[in-house]
C-alpha positions as CSV (number, residue, x, y, z in Angstrom):
1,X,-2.4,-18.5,16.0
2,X,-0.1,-15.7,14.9
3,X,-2.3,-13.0,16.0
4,X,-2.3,-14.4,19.7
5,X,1.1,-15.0,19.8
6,X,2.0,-11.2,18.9
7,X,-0.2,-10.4,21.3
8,X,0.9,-12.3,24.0
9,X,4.3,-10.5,23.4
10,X,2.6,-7.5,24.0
11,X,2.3,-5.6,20.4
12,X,-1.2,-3.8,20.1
13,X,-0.4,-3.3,16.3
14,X,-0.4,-5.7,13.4
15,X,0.4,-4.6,9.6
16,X,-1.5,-6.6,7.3
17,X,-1.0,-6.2,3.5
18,X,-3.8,-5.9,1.7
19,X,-3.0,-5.9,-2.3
20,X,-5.3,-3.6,-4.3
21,X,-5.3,-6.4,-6.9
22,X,-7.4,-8.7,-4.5
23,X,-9.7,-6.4,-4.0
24,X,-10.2,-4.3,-7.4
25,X,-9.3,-7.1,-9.5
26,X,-11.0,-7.5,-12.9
27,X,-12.0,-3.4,-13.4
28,X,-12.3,-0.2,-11.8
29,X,-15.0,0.0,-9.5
30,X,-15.7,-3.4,-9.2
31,X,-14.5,-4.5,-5.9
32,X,-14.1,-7.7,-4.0
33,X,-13.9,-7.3,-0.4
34,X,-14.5,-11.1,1.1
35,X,-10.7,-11.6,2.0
36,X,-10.6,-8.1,3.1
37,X,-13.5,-8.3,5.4
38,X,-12.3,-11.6,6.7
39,X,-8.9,-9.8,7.9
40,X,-10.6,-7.2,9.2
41,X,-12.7,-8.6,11.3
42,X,-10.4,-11.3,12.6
43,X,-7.2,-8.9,13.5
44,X,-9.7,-6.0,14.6
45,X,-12.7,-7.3,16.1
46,X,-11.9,-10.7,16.9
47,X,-8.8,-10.2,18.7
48,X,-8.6,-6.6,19.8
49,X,-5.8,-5.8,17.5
50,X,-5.0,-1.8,16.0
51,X,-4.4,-2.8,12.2
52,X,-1.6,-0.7,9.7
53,X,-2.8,-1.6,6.3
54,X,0.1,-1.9,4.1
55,X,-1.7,-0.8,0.4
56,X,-0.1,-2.1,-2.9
57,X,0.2,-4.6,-5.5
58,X,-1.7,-2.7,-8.2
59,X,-4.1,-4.5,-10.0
60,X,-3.2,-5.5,-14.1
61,X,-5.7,-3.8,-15.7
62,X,-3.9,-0.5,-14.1
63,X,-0.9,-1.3,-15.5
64,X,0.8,1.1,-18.0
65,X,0.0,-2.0,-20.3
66,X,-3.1,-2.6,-19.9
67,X,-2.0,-6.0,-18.3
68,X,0.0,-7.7,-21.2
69,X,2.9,-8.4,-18.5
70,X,1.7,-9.4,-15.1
71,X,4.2,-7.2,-13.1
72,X,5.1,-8.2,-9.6
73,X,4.3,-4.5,-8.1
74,X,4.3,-1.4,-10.6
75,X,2.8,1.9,-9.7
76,X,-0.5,2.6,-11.9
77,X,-0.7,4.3,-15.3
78,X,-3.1,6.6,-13.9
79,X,-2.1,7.4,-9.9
80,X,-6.2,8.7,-9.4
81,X,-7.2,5.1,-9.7
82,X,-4.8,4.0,-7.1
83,X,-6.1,7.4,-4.7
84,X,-9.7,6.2,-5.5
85,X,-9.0,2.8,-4.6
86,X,-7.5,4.1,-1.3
87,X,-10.7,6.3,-0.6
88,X,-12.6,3.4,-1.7
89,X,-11.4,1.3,1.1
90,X,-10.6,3.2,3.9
91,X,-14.5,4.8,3.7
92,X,-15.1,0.9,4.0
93,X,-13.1,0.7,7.1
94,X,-13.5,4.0,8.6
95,X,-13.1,3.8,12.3
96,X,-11.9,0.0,12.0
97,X,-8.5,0.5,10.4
98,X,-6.3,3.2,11.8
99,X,-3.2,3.6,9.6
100,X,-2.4,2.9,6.1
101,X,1.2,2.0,4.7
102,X,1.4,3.1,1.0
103,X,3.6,0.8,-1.0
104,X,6.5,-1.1,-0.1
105,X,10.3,-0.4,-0.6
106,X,9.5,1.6,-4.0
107,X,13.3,2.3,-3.7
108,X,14.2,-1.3,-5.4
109,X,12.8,-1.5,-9.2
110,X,10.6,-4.7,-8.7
111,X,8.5,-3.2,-6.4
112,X,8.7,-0.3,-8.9
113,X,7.6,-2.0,-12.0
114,X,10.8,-3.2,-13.3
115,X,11.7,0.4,-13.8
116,X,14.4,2.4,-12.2
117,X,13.1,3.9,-8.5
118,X,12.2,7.4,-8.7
119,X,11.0,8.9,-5.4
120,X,9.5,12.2,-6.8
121,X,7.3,9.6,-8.9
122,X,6.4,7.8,-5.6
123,X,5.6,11.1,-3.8
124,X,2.8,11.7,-6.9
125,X,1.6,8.3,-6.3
126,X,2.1,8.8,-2.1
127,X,-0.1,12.1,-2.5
128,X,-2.9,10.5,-4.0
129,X,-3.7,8.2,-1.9
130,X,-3.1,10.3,1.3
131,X,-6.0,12.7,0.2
132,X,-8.0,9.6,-1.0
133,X,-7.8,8.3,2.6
134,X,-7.7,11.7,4.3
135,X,-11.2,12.2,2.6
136,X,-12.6,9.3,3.3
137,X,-11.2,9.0,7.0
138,X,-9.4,12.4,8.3
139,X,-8.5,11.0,11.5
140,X,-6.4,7.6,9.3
141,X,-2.7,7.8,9.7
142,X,-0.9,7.7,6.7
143,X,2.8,6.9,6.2
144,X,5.7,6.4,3.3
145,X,7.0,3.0,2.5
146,X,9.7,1.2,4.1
147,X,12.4,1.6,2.2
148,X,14.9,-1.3,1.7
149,X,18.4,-1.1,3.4
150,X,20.6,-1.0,0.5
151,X,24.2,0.5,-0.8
152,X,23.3,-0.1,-4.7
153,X,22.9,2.8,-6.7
154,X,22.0,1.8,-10.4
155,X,18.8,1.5,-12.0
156,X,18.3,-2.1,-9.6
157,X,17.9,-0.2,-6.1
158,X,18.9,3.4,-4.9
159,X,20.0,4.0,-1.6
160,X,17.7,4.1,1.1
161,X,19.2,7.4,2.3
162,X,19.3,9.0,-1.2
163,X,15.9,8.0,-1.9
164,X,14.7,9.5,1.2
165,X,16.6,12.5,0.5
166,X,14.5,12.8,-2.7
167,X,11.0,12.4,-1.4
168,X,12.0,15.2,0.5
169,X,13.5,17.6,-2.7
């Protein structure tokens, strides 16, 4: 129902989350792509739709941890198993999916595992998975995280236009 009503207001685009924790959930390597599929062939081939795959939400057992703490959204211990899982999946949908959102808002510290946001730390993590998908799909757009409107600056949230500003330094 929600897909036809965004396209009867015209959009050709959806953005559809897909949380690396649904699909690589219990180890590295093994993946489970039912919901995934599903998605993908609903928004894509079902109703015509372009799809921007919004990739986060790391799975526990990448988790600085180990998985002790089940963390809301933390960037992995080791940023090659989130570029892996990014080549992983967008070999799978090569041709079907046409750009990829990496993260969400890492300039808030819940989406940043509780720690303080640091955008040359999510410019590591963004470059990984931009030659994961590149590899796997050179023609795949790739693009930053939203970043969250905000005037804080403290170790809760850092300004949308300083973090911004330090992606780029």
């Amino acid at each position: 129902r929600d897909v036809e009503l965004v396209k009867a207001m015209g959009f050709t685009w959806v953005k559809q989350i897909f949380g690396w924790r649904e699909i690589e959930q219990i180890k590295k390597g093994n993946y489970d792509w039912y919901r995934s599929d599903i998605l993908v062939q609903e928004l894509l081939e079902a109703k015509g739709m372009k799809i921007l795959a919004r990739l986060d939400h790391h799975p526990f057992w990448a988790q600085e941890d180990g998985g002790v703490t089940h963390l809301y959204n933390s960037p992995p211990k080791n940023y090659r198993d989130f570029g892996d899982f990014c080549y992983v999946f967008a070999n799978r949908y090569r041709g079907k999916i046409g750009a990829y959102q990496i993260w969400n808002e890492p300039n808030l510290a819940r989406e940043w595992g509780n720690q303080p946001p640091n955008p040359a730390e999510y410019v590591r993590l963004l470059a990984h998975c931009y030659a994961g998908i590149k590899a796997a799909d050179p023609s795949a757009i790739v693009i930053s995280a939203g970043l969250a409107p905000t005037g804080t600056d403290n170790a809760e949230a850092m300004p949308d236009e300083k973090f911004f500003r330090g992606m780029y330094a």
